[in-house]
Backbone bond lengths (Angstrom), bond angles and torsions (degrees), N, CA, C in turn:
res aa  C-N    CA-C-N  psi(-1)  N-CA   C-N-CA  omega(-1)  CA-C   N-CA-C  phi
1 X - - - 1.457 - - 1.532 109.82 -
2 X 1.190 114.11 155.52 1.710 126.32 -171.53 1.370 98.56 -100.47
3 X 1.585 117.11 -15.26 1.713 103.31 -165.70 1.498 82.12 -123.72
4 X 1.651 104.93 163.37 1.500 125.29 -167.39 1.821 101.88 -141.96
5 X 1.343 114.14 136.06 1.530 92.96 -166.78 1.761 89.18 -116.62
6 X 1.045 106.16 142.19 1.922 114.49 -162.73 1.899 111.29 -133.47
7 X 0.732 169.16 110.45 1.470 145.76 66.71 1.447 107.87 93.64
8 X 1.370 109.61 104.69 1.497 99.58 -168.94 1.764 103.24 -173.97
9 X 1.246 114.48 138.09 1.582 119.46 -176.56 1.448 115.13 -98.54
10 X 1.478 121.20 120.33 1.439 118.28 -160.47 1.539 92.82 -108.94
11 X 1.815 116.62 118.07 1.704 110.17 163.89 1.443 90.99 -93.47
12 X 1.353 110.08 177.39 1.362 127.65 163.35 1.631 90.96 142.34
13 X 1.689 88.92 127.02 1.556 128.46 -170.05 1.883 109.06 86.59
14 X 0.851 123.46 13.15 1.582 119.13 -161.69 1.559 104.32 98.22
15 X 0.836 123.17 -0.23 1.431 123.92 -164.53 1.641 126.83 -103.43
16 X 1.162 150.57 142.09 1.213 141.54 -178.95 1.561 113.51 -131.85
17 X 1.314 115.18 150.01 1.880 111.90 157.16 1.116 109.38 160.48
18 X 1.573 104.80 140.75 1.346 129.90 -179.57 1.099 135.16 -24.43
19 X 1.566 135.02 102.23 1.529 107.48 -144.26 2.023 76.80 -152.17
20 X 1.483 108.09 158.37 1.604 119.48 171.03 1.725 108.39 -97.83
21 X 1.148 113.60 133.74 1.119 128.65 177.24 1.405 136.92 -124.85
22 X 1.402 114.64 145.63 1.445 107.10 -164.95 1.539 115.27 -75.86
23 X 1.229 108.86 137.44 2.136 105.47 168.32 1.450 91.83 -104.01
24 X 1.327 108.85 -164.10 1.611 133.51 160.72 1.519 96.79 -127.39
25 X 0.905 124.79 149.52 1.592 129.96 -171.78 1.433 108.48 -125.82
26 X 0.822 127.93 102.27 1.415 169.20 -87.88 2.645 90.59 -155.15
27 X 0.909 118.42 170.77 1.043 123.62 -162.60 2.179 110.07 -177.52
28 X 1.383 100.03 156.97 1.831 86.41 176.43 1.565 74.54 -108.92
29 X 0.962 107.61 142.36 1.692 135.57 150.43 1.360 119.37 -96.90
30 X 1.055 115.68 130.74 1.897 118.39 -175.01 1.851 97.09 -127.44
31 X 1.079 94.88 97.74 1.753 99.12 157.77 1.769 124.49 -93.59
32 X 1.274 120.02 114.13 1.159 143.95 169.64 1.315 110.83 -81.46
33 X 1.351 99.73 117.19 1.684 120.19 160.78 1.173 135.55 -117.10
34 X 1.616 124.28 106.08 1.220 150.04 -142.99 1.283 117.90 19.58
35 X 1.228 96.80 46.06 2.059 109.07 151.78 1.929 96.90 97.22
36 X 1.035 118.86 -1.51 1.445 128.35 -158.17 1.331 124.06 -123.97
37 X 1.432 106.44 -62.41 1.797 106.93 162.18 1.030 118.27 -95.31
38 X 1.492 127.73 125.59 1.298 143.30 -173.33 1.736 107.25 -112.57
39 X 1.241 101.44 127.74 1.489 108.02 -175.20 2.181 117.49 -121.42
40 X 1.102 129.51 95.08 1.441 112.26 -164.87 1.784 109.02 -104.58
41 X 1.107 108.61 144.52 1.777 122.74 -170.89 1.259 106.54 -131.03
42 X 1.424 115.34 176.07 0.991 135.18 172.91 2.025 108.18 -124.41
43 X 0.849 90.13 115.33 1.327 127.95 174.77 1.556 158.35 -140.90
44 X 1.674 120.00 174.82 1.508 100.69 -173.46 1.474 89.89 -120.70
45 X 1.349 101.08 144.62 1.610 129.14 -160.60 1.475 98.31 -83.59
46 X 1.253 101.06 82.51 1.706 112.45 -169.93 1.861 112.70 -160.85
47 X 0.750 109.11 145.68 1.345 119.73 178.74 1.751 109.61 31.83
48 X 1.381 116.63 48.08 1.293 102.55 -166.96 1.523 109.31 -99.53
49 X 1.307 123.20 28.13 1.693 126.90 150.47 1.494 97.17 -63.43
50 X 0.980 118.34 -63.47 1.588 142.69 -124.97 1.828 65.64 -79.81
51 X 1.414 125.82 -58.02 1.628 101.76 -159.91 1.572 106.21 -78.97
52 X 1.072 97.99 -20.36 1.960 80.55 -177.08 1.747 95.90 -69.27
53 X 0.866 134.45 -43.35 1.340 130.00 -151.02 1.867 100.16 -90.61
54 X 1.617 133.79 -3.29 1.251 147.77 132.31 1.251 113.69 -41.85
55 X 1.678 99.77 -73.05 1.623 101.07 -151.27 1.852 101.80 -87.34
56 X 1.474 129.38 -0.49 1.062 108.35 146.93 1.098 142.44 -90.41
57 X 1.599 123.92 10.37 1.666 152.38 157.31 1.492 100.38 -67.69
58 X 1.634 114.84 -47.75 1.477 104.95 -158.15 1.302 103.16 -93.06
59 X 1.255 116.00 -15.63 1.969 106.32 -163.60 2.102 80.80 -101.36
60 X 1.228 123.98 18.77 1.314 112.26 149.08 2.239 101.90 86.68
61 X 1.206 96.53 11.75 1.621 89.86 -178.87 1.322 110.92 -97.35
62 X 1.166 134.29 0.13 1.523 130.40 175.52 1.676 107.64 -141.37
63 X 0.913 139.11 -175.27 1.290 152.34 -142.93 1.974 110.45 -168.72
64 X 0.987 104.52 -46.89 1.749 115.04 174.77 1.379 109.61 -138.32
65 X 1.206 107.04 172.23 1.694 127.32 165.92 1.010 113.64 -75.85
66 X 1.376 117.42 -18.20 1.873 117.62 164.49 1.608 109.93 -82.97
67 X 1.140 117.34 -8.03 1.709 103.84 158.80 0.898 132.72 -100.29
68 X 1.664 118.83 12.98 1.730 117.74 153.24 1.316 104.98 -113.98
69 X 0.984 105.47 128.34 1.540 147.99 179.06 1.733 111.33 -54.69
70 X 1.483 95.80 -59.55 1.410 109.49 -169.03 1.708 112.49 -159.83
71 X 1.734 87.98 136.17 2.152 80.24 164.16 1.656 92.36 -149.35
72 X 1.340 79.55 134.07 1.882 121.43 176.20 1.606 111.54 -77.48
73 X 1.087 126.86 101.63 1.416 100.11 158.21 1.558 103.62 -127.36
74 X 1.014 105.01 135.00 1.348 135.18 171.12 1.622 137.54 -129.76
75 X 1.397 108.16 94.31 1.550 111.96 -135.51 1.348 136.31 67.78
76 X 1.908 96.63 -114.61 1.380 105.19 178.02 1.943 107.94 -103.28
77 X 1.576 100.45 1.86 1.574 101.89 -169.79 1.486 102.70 -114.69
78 X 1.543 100.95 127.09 1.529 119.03 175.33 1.833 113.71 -93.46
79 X 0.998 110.59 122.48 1.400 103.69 -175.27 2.074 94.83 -109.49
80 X 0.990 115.88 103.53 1.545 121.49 -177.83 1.748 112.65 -86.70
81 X 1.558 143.78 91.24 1.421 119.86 163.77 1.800 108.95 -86.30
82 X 1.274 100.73 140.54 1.425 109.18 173.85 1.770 110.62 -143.61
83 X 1.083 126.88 151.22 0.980 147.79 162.96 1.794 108.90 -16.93
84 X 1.231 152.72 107.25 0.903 129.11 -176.34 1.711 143.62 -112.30
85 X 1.428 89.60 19.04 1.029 102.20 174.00 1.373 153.59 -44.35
86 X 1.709 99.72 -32.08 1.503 119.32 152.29 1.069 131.36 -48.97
87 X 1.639 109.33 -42.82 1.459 128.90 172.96 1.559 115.98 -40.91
88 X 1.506 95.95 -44.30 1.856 114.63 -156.36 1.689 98.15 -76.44
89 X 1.752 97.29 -35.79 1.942 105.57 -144.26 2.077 83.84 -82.54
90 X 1.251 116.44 -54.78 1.399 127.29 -149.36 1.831 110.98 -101.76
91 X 1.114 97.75 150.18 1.452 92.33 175.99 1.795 120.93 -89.06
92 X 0.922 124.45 100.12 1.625 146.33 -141.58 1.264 96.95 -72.11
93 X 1.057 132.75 151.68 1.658 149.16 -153.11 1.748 92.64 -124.41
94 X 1.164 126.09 -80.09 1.535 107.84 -177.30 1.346 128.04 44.19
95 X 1.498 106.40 20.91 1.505 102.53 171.97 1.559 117.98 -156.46
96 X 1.597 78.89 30.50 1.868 75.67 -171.26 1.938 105.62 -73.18
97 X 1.098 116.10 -148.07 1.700 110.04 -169.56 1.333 102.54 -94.30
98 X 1.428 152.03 21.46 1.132 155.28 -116.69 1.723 73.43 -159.50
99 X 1.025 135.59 -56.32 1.681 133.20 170.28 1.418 126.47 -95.11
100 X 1.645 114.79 23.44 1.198 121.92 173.18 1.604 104.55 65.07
101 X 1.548 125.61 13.93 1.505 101.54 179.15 1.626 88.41 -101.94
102 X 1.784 89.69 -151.09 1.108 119.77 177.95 1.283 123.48 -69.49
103 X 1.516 140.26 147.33 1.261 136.83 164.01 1.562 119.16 -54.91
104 X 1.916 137.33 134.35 0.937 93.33 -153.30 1.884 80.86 -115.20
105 X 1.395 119.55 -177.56 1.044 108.80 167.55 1.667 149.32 -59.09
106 X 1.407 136.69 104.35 1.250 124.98 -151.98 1.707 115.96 -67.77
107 X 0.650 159.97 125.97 1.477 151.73 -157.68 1.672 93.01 -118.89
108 X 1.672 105.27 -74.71 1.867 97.25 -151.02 2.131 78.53 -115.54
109 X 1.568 82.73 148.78 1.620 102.76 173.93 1.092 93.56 -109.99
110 X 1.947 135.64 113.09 1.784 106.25 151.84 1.845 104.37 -84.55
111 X 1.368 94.77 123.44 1.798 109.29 165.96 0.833 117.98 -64.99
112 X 1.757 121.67 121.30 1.439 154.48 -132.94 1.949 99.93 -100.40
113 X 1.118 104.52 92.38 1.555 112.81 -175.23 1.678 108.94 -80.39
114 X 1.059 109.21 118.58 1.685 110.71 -172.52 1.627 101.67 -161.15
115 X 1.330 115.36 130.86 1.807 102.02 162.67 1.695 94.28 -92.17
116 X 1.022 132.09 -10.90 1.615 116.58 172.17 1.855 116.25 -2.37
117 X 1.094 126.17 125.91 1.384 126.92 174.73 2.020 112.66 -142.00
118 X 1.158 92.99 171.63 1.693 95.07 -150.12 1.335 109.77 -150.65
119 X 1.185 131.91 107.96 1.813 138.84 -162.49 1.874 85.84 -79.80
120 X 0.985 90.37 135.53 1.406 105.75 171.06 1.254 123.87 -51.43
121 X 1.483 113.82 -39.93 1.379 139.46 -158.38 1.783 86.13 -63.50
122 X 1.384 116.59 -65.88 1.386 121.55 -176.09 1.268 117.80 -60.52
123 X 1.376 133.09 -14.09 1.064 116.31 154.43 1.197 133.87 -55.93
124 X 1.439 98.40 -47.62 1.429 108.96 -178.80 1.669 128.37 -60.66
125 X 1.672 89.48 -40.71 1.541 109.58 156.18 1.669 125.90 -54.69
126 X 0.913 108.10 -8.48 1.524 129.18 -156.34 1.317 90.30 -94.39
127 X 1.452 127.55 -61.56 1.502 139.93 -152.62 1.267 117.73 -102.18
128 X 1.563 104.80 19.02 1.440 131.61 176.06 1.564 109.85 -112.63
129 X 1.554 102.71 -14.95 1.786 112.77 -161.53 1.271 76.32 -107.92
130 X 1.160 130.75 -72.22 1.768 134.44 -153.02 1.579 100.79 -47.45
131 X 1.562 110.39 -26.38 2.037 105.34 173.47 1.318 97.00 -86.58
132 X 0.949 114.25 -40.86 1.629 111.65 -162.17 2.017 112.90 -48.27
133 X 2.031 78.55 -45.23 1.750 93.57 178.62 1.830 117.21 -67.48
134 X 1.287 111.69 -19.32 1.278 118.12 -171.32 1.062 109.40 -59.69
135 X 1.221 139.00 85.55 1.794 140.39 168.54 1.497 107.46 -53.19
136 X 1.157 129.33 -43.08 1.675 147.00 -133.18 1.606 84.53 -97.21
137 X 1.394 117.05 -67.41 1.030 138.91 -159.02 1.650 119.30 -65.25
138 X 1.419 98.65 -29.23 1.549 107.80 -176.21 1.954 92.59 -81.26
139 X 1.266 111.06 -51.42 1.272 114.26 -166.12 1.375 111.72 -65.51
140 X 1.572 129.87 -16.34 1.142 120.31 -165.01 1.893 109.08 -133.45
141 X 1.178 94.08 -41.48 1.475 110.99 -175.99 1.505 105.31 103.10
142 X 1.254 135.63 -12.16 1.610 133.46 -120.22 2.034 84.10 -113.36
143 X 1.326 124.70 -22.48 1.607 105.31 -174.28 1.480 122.64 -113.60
144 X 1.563 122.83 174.17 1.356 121.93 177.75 1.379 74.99 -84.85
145 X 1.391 87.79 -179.13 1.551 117.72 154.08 1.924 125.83 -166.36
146 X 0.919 86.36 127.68 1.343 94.05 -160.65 2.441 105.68 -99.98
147 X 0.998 112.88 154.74 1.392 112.87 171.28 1.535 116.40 -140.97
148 X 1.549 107.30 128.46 1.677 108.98 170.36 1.396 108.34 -84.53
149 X 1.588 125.06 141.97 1.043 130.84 168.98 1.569 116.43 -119.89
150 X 1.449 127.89 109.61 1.478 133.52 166.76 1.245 114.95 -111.81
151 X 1.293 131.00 149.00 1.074 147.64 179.60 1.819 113.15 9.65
152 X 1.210 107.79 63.72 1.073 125.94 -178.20 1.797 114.69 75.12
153 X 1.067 117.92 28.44 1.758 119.48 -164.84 1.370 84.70 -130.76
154 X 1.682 108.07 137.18 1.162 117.26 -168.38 1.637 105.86 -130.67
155 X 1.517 114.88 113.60 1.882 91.72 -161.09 1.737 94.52 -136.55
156 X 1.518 103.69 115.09 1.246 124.95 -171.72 1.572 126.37 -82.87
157 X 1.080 127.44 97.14 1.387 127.10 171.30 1.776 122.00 -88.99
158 X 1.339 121.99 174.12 1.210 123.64 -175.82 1.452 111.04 -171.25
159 X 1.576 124.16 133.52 1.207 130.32 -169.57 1.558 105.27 -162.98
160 X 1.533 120.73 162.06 1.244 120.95 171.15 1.450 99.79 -60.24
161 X 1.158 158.11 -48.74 1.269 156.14 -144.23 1.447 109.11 -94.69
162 X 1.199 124.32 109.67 1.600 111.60 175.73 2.164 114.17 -64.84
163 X 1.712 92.66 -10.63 1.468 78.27 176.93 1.192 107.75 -100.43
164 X 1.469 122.16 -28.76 1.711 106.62 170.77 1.390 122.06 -71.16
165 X 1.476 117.07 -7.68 1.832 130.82 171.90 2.002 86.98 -55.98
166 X 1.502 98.41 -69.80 1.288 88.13 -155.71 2.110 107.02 -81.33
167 X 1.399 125.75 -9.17 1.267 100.62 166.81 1.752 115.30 -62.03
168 X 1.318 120.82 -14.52 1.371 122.46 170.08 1.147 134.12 -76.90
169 X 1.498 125.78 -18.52 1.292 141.21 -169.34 2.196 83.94 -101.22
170 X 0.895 111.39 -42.00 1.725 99.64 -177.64 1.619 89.84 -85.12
171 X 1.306 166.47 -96.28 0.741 168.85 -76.07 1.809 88.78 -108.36
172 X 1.248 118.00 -49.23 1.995 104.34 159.41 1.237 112.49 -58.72
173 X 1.458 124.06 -34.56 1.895 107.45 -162.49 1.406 82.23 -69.87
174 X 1.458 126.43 -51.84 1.572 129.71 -154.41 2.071 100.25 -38.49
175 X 1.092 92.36 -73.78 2.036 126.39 174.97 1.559 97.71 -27.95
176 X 1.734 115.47 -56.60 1.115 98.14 -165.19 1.510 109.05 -124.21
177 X 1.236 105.70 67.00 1.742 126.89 -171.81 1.612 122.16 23.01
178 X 0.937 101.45 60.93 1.469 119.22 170.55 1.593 108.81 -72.52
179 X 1.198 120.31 121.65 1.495 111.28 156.79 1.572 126.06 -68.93
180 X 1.290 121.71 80.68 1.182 125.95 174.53 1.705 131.80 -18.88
181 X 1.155 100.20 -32.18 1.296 124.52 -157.69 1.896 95.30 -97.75
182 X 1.043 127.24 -46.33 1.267 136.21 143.31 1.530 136.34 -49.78
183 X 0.953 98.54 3.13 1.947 102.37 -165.55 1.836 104.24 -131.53
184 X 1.336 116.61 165.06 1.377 102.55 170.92 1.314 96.18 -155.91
185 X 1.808 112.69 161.74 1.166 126.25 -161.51 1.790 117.27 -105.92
186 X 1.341 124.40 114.75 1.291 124.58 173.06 1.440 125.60 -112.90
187 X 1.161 115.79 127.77 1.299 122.90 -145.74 1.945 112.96 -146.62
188 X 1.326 129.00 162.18 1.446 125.52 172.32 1.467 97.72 -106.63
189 X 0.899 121.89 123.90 1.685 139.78 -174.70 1.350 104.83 158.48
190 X 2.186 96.70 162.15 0.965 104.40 160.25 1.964 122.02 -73.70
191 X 1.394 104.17 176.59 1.518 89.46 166.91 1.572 110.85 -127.82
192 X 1.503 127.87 85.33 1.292 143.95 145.61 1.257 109.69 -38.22
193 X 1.777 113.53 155.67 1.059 116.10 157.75 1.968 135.61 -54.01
194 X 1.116 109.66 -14.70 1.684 118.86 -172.45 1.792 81.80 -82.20
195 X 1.278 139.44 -38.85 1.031 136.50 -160.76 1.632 121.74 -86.63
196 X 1.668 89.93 -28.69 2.156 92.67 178.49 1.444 80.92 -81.96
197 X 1.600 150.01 -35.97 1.210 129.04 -140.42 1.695 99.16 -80.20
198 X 1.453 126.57 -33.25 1.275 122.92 163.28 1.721 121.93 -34.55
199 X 1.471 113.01 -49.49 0.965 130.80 -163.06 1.905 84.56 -65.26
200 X 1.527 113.89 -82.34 1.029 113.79 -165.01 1.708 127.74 -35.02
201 X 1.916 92.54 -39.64 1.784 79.57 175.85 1.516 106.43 -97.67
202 X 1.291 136.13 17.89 1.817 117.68 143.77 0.962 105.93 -103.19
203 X 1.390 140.01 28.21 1.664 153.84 146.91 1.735 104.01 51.76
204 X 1.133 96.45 45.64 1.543 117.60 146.30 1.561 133.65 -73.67
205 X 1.292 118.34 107.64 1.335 114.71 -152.32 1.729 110.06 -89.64
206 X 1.112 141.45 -6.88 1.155 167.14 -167.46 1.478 109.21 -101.18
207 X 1.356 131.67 133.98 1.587 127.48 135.76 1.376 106.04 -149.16
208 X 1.489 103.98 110.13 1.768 107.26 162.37 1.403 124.13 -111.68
209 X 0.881 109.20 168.21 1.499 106.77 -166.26 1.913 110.91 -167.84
210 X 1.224 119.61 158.94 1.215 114.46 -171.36 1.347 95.25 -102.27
211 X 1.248 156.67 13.21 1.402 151.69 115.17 1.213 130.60 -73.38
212 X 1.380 120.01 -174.35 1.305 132.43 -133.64 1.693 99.64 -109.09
213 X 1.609 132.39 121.48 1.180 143.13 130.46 1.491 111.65 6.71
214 X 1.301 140.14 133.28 1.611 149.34 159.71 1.598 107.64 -104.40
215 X 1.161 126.54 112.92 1.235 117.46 176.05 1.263 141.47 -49.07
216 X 1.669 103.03 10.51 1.565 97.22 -176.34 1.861 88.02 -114.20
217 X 1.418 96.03 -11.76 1.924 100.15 178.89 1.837 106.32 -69.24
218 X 1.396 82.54 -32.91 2.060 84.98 -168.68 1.842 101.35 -69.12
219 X 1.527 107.64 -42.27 1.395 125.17 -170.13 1.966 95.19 -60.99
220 X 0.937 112.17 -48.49 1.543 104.88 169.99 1.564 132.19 -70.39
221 X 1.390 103.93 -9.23 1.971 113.08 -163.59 1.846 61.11 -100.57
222 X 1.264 155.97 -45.40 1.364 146.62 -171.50 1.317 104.08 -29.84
223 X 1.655 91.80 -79.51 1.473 109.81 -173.19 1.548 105.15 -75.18
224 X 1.046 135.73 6.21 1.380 110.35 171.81 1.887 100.64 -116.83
225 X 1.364 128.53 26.64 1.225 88.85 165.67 1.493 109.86 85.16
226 X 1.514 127.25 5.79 1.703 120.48 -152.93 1.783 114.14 -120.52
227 X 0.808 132.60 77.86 1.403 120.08 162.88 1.366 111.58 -24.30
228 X 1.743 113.17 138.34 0.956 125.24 176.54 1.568 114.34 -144.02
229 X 1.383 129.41 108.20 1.285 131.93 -164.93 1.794 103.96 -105.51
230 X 1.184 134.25 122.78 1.239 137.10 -172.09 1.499 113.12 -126.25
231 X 1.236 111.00 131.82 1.953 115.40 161.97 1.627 98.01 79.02
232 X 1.447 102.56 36.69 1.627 113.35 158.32 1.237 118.75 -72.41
233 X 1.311 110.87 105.93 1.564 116.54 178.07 1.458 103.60 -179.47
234 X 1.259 108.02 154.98 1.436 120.49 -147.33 1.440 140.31 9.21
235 X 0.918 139.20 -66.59 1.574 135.96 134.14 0.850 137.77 -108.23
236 X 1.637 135.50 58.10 1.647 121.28 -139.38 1.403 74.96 178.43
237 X 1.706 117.76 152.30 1.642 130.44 141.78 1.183 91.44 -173.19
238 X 1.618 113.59 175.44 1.380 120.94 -171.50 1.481 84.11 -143.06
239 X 1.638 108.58 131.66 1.389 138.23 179.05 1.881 107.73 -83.69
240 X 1.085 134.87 148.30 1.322 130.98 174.88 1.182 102.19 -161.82
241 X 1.410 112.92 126.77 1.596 113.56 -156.42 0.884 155.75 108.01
242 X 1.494 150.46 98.82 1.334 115.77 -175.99 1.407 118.90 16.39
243 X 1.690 109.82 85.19 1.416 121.39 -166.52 1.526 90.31 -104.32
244 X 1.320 120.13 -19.14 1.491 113.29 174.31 1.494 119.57 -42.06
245 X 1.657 114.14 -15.99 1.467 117.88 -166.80 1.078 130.51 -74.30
246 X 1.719 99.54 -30.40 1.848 136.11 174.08 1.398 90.43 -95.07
247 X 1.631 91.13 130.31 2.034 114.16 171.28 1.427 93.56 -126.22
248 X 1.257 104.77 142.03 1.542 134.64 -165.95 1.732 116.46 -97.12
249 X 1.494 109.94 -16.43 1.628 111.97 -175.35 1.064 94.67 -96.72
């Protein structure tokens, strides 16, 4: 089970009493890459193909599904082999917040080439479905949740981590041939730079979200080519970006 029921005193009105309450239960996940780099999170013990095969697209170590080799899961431990050449050629990121490290430095943006475009109306509609879908979230309060959208397919994930929410929602389009480049990602988070740079390397041209833009996230959707739609919720968002992407009729 994803939910855990715990011990907890509810006031509200002047009032107090003993009452059970929902968590989301949460887990460390340790993904292993080719026997050598070891990475551990906190996470929900759910769809975790779908994130190893995300977060090694987004932290920049593979390029296709033909450069991982293999993924292990066994329990809570992912054992990943892939091709490693990236490892050798590039200086590897492995620490964006998606692994509890540090942010790492961004050097090169490749700008995300897509005419992809998006009626507003569905956005908005969009960020009404992505709560609606939140099972985890309604019951507990405790996760992001993020959703891929392709050609009308809408596929909802949810995790304590808003970056492992969304290495899972790309790491399914990846699995089940999504054109990346066609599809875009809506999600509850802020949008920092560690977060447009995902977008840019699974060359997703889209990121909306019902929070607020970080100025070093907008400064990267710049250089990368990225629509960025912020403070979507009820009738209202603010476009930044290549606003040509959102059509208004």
């Amino acid at each position: 089970m994803k939910i855990e029921k715990v011990n907890a005193i509810k006031y509200k009105n002047n009032q107090h009493e003993e009452v059970k309450e929902n968590v989301v239960k949460d887990e460390t996940i340790t993904l292993t890459i080719n026997g050598e780099i070891s990475r551990s999170l906190s996470a929900i013990e759910d769809s975790l193909k779908e994130f190893a095969v995300g977060y090694l697209f987004n932290e920049n170590m593979v390029k296709s599904l033909e450069d991982i080799k293999k993924i292990e899961i066994d329990g809570v431990q992912i054992n990943a082999e892939i091709d490693d050449t990236l490892l050798k050629t590039n200086e590897t990121v492995l620490c964006s917040d998606s692994a509890g490290g540090w942010r790492s430095k961004i050097k090169e943006v490749n700008p995300v080439e897509s005419d992809l475009q998006v009626n507003v109306k569905e956005l908005l509609d969009r960020i009404e479905e992505l709560k609606n879908n939140a099972e985890i979230w309604q019951a507990t309060g405790g996760t992001h949740v993020a959703g891929i959208v392709h050609n009308g397919q809408f596929v909802v994930k949810e995790d304590v981590s808003r970056h492992v929410a969304v290495d899972k929602v790309i790491g399914y389009g990846l699995l089940n041939g999504f054109n990346l480049n066609q599809s875009y990602i809506i999600y509850s988070g802020r949008m920092p730079a560690d977060m447009v740079i995902k977008m840019s390397r699974a060359g997703v041209p889209i990121l909306a979200s019902n929070a607020a833009p970080a100025n070093s996230g907008y400064n990267i959707a710049k250089k990368g080519n990225i629509t960025l739609v912020g403070f979507l919720r009820g009738q209202r968002c603010n476009i930044y970006n290549n606003q040509n992407r959102v059509i208004f009729d």
